[in-house]
N, C-alpha and C positions, 0 to 999 in steps of 0.2 A: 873223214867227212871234210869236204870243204868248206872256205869259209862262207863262200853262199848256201850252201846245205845250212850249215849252224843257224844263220843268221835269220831262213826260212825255218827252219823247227823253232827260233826261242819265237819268231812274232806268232806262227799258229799254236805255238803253246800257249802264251797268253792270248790268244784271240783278238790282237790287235789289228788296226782298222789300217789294212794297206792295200796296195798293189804293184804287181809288177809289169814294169813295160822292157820291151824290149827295142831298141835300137842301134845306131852304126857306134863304133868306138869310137868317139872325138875325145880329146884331150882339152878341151879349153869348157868352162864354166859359161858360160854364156851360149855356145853351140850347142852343149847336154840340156842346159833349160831352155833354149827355141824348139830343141826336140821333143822336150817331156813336156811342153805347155806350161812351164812356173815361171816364177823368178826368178832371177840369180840368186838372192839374199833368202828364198826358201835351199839353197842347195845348202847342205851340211859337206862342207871339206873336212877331211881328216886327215892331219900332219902327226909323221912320225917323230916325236923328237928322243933327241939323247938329254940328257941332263946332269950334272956334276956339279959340284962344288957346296961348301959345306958338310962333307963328307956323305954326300948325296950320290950313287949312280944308278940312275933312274929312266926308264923309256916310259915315256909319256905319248898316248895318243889326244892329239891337240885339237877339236872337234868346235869350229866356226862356222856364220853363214861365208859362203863360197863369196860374196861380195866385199867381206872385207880381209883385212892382213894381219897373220898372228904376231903378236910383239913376243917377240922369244922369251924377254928376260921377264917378263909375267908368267908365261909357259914354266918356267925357271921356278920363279918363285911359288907357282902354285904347288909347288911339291918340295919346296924347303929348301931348293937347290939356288947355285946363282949364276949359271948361264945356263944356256941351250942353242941345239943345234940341229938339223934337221938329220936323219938316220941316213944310214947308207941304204942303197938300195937292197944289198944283202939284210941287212938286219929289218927293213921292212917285210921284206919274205919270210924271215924268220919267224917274226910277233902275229905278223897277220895273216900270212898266208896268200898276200895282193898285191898287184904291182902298184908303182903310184898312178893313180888316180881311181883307182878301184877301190879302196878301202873305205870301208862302213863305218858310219859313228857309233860304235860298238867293239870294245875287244873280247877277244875270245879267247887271248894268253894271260896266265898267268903275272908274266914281269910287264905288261904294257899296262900303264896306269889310266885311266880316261878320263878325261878335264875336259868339261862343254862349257866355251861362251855363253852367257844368259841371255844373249840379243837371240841366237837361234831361237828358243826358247817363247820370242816374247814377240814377233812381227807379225807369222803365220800360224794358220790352222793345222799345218799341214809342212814335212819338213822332204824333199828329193834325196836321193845319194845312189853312186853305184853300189850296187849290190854283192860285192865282192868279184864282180866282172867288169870290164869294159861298158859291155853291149846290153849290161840288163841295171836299168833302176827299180830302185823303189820308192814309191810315193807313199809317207808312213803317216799316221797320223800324230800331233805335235805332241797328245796327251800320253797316247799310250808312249812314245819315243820316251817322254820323261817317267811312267811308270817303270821303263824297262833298261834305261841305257847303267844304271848303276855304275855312275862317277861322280866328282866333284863338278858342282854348277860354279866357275870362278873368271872374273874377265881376263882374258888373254889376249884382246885385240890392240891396237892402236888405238 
């Protein structure tokens, strides 16, 4: 199953309140939300991190609005560690199954940990992200995302 298969069976198993659009593949946060009609700061980015130190070795999926910048060493600390770094692009394939900029604020593996910023959480009704593709979002709703993403809610940003 892919990671966009997963991601559509867990929100119609809960019956949460979304949809899916389809569009071109851009790479920049501002292009994805002129296309999808949101904000920027409604997008949910989700960074791959490594993490180490304190006898911590830890992949963390780092999950902010797309408007601001994650502070690593919070990323770090949200999980006991004391720095971080952004994954390889191998080991993103690895945990998520996406290339970067595809990846859902949602894991699906086991070793990836999921840490959401509280600002996501707390601006919009309503949160964008790719879909575990390029070309396809989903516009989810803010409440059910928080019924569903089971991770830590801790500030990670600047």
């Amino acid at each position: 199953m892919t990671t966009h298969e997963k991601l559509i069976a867990l929100l119609d198993q809960h019956q949460a309140r979304y949809r899916v659009m389809e569009h071109e593949a851009t790479g920049k946060c501002e292009a994805v939300a002129a296309i999808r009609g949101t904000e920027v700061g409604q997008g949910a980015k989700a960074l791959v991190c490594h993490v180490k130190g304190n006898g911590i070795k830890q992949h963390v999926l780092a999950v902010l609005p797309a408007d601001q910048q994650a502070d690593l060493s919070k990323v770090a600390a949200a999980v006991g560690g004391r720095r971080a770094s952004l994954a390889s692009p191998a080991e993103v394939d690895t945990l998520t199954g996406c290339v970067f900029g595809a990846i859902p604020p949602f894991s699906f593996h086991p070793d990836l940990q999921l840490v959401v910023d509280p600002l996501l959480l707390e601006r919009y009704d309503e949160i964008a992200f790719n879909a575990g593709l390029l070309e396809q979002s989903v516009v989810l709703n803010i409440a059910d995302y928080q019924a569903l993403h089971n991770g830590n809610v801790m500030k990670i940003i600047l």
